[in-house]
VMD Tcl script that builds the backbone (N, CA, C; Angstrom):
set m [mol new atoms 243]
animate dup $m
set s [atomselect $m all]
$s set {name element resname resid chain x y z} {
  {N N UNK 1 A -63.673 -32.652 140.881}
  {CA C UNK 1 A -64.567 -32.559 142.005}
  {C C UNK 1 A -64.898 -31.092 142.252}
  {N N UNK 2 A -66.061 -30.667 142.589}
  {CA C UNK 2 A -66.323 -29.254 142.771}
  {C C UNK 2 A -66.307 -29.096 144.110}
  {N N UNK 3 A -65.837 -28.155 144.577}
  {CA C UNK 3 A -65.739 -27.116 145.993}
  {C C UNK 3 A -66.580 -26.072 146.402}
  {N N UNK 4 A -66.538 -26.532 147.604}
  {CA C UNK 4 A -67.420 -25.608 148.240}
  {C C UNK 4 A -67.291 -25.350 149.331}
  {N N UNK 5 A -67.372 -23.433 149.365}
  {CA C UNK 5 A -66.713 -22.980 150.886}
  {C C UNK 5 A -67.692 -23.381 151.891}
  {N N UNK 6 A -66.939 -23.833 152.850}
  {CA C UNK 6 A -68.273 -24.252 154.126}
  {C C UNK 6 A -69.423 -23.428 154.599}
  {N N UNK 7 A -69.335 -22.029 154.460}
  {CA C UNK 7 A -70.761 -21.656 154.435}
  {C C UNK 7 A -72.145 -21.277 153.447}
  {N N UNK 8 A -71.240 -21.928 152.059}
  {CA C UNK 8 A -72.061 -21.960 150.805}
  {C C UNK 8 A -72.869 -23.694 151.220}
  {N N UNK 9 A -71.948 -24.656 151.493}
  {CA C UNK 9 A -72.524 -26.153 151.646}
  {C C UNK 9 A -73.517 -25.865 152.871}
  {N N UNK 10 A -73.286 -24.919 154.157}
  {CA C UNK 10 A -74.472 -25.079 154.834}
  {C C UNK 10 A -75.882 -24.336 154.150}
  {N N UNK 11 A -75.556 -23.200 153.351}
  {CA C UNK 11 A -76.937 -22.683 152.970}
  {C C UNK 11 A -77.521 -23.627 152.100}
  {N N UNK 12 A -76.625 -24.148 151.055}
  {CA C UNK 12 A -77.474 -24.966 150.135}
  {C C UNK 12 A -76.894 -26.682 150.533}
  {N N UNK 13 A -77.404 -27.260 151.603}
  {CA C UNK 13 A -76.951 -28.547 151.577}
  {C C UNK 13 A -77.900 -29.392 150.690}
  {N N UNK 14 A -79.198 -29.221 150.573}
  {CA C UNK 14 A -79.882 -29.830 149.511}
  {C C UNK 14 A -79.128 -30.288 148.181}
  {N N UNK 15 A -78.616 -28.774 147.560}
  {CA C UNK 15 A -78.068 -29.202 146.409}
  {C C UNK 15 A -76.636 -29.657 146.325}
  {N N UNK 16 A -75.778 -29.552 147.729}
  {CA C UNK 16 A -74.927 -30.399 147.599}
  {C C UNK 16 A -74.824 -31.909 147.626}
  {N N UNK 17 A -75.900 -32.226 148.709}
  {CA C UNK 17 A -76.448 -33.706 148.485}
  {C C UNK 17 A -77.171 -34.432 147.198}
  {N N UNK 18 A -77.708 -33.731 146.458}
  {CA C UNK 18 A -77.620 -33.731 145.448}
  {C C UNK 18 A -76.742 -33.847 144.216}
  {N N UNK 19 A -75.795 -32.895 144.369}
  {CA C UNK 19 A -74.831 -32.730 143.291}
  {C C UNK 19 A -73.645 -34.049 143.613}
  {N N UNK 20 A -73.635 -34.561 145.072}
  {CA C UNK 20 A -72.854 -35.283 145.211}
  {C C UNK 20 A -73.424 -36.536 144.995}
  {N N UNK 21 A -74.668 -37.148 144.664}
  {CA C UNK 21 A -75.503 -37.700 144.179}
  {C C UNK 21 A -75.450 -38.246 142.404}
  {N N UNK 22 A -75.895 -37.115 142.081}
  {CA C UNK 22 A -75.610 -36.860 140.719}
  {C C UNK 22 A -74.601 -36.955 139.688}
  {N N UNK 23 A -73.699 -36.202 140.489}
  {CA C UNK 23 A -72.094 -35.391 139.714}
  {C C UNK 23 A -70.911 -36.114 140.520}
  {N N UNK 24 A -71.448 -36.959 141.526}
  {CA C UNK 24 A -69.751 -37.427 142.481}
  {C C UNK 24 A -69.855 -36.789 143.370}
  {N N UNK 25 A -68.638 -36.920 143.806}
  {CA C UNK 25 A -67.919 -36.150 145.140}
  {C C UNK 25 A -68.002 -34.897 145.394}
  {N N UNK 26 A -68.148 -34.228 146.506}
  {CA C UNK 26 A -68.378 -32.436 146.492}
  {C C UNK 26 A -67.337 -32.122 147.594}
  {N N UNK 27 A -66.346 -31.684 147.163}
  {CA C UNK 27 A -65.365 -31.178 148.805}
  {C C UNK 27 A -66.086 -29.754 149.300}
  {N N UNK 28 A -65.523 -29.645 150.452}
  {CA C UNK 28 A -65.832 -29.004 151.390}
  {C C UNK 28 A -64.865 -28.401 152.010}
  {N N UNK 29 A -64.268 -27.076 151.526}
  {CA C UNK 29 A -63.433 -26.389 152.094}
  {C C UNK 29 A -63.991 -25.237 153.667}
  {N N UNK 30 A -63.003 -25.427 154.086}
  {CA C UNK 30 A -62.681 -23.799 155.045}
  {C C UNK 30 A -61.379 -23.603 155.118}
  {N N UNK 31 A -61.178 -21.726 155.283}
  {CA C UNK 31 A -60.325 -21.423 154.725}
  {C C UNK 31 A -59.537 -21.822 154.079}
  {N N UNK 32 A -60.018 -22.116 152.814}
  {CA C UNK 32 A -59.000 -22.378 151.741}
  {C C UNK 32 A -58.714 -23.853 151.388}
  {N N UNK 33 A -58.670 -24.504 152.458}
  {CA C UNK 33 A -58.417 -26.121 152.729}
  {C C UNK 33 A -59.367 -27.041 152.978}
  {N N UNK 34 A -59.135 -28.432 152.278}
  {CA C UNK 34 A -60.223 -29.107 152.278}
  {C C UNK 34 A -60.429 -29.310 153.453}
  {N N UNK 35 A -61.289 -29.583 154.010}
  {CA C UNK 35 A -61.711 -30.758 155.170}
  {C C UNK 35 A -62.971 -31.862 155.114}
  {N N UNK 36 A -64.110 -31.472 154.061}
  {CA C UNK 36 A -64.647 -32.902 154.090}
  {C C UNK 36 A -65.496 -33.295 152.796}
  {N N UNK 37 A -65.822 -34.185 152.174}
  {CA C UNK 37 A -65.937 -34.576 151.432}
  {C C UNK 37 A -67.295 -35.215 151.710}
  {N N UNK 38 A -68.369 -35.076 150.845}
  {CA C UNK 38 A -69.631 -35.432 150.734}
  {C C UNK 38 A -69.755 -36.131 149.652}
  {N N UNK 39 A -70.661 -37.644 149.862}
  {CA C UNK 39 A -70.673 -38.804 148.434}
  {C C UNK 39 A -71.721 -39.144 148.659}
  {N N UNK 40 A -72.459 -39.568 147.674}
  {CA C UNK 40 A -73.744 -40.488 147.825}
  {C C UNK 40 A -73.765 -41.749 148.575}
  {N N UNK 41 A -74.601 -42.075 149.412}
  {CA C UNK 41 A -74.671 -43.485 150.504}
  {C C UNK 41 A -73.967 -44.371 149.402}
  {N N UNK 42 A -74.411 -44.325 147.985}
  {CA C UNK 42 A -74.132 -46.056 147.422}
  {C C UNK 42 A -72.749 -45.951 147.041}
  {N N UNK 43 A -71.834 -44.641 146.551}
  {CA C UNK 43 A -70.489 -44.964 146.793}
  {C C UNK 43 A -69.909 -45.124 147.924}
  {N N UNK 44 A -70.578 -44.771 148.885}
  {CA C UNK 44 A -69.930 -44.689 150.291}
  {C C UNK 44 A -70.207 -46.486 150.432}
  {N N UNK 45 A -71.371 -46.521 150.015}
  {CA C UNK 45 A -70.928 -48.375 151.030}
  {C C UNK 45 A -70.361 -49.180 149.560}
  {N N UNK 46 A -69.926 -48.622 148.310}
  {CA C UNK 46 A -69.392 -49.221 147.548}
  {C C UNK 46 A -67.593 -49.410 147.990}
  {N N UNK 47 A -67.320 -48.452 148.445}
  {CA C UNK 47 A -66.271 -48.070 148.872}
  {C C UNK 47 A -65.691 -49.275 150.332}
  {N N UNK 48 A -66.985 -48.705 151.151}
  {CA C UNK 48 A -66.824 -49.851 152.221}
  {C C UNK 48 A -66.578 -51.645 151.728}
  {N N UNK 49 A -67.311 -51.800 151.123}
  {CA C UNK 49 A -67.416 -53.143 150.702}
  {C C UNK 49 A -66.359 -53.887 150.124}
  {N N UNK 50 A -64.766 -52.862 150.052}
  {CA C UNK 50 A -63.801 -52.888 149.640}
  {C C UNK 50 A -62.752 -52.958 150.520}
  {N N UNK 51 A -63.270 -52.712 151.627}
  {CA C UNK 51 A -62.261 -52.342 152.602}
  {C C UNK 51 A -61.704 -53.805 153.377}
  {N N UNK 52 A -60.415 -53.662 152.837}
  {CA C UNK 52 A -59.426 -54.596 153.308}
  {C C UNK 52 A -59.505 -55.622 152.137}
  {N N UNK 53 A -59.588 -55.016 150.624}
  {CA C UNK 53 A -59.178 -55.929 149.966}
  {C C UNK 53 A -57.860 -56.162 149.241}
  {N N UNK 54 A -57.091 -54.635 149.641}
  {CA C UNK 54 A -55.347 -55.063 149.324}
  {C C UNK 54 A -55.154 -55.355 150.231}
  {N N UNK 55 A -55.239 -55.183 151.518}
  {CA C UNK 55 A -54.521 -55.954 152.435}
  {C C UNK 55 A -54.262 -57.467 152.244}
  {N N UNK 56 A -56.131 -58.092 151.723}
  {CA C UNK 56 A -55.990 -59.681 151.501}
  {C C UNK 56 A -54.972 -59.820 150.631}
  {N N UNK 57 A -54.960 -58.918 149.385}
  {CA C UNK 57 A -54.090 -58.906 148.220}
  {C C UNK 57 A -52.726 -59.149 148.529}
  {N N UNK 58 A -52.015 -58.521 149.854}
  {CA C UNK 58 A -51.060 -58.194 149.711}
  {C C UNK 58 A -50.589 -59.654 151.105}
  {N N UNK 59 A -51.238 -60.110 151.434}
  {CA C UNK 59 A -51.295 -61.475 152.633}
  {C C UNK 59 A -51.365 -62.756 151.469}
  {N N UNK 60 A -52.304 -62.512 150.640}
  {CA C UNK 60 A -51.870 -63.935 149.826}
  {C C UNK 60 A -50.521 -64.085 148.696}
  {N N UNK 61 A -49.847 -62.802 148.964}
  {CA C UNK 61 A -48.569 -63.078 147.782}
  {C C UNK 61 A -47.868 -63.990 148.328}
  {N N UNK 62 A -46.856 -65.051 147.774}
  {CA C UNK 62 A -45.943 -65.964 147.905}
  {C C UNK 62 A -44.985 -65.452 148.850}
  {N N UNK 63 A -44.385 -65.828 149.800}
  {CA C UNK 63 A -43.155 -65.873 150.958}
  {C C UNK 63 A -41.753 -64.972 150.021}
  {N N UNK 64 A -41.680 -63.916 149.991}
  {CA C UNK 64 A -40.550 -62.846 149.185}
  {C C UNK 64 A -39.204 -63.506 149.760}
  {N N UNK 65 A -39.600 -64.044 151.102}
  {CA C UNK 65 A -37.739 -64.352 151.833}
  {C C UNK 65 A -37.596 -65.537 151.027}
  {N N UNK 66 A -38.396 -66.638 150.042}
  {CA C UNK 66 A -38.054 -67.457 149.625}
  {C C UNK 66 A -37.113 -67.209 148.067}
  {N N UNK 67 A -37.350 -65.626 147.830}
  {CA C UNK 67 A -36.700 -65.672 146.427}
  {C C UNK 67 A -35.171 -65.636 146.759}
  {N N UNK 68 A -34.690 -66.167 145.870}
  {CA C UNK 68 A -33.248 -65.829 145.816}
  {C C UNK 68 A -32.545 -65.008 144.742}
  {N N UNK 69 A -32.516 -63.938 145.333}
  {CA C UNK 69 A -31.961 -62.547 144.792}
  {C C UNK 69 A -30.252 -62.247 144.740}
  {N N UNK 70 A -29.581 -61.861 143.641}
  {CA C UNK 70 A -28.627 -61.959 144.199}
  {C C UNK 70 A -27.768 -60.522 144.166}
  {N N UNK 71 A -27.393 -60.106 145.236}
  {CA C UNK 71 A -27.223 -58.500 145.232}
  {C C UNK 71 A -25.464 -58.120 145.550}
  {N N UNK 72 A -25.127 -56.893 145.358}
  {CA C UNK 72 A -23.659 -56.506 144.970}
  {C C UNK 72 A -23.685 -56.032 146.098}
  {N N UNK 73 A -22.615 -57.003 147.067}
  {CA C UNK 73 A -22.200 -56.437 148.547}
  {C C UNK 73 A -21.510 -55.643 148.679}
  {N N UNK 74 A -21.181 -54.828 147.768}
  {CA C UNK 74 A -20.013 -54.036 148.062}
  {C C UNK 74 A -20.769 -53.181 148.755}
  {N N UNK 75 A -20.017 -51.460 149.178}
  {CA C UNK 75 A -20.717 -50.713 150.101}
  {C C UNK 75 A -21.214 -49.465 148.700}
  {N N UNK 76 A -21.728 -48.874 149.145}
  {CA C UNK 76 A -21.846 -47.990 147.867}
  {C C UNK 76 A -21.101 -47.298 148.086}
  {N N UNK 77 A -20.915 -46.296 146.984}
  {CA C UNK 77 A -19.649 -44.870 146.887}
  {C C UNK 77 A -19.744 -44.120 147.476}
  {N N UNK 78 A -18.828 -43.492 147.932}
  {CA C UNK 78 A -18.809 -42.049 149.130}
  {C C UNK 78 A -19.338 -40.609 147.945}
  {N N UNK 79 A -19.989 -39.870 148.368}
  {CA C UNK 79 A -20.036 -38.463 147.381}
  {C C UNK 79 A -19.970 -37.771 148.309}
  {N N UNK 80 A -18.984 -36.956 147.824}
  {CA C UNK 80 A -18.445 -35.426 148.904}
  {C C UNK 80 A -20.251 -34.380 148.484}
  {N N UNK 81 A -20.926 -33.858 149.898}
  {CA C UNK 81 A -21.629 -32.755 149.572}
  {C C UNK 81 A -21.248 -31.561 149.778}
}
mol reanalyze $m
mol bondsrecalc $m
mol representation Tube
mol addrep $m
């Protein structure tokens, strides 16, 4: 992903909308650190159109309290630090 200090993305926002268009994603640093990230509308609502599909993923797995697992009760070992 290419970077760009926040007052380079305000002079040229054309070609960052662009490049994020074109080329992907464009971050958006100040001082030093990201803070925002610019994408083209159609990954952005590609992205959306996704949203909350591990969750479904993770709501239709089978009942876990039904497996029967069988585990070593002991306590674990002491280690001196």
């Amino acid at each position: 992903m290419a970077r760009w200090k926040l007052h380079e993305a305000k002079q040229q926002f054309s070609r960052l909308v662009d490049r994020a268009r074109d080329e992907g994603p464009q971050v958006v640093t100040r001082n030093g650190k990201d803070v925002a990230v610019v994408v083209a509308a159609a990954e952005y609502e590609r992205l959306r159109s996704d949203h909350g599909a591990f969750k479904r993923f993770l709501l239709q797995a089978p009942d876990l309290d039904l497996l029967e697992i069988e585990r070593d009760r002991r306590p674990a070992r002491s280690i001196d630090l």
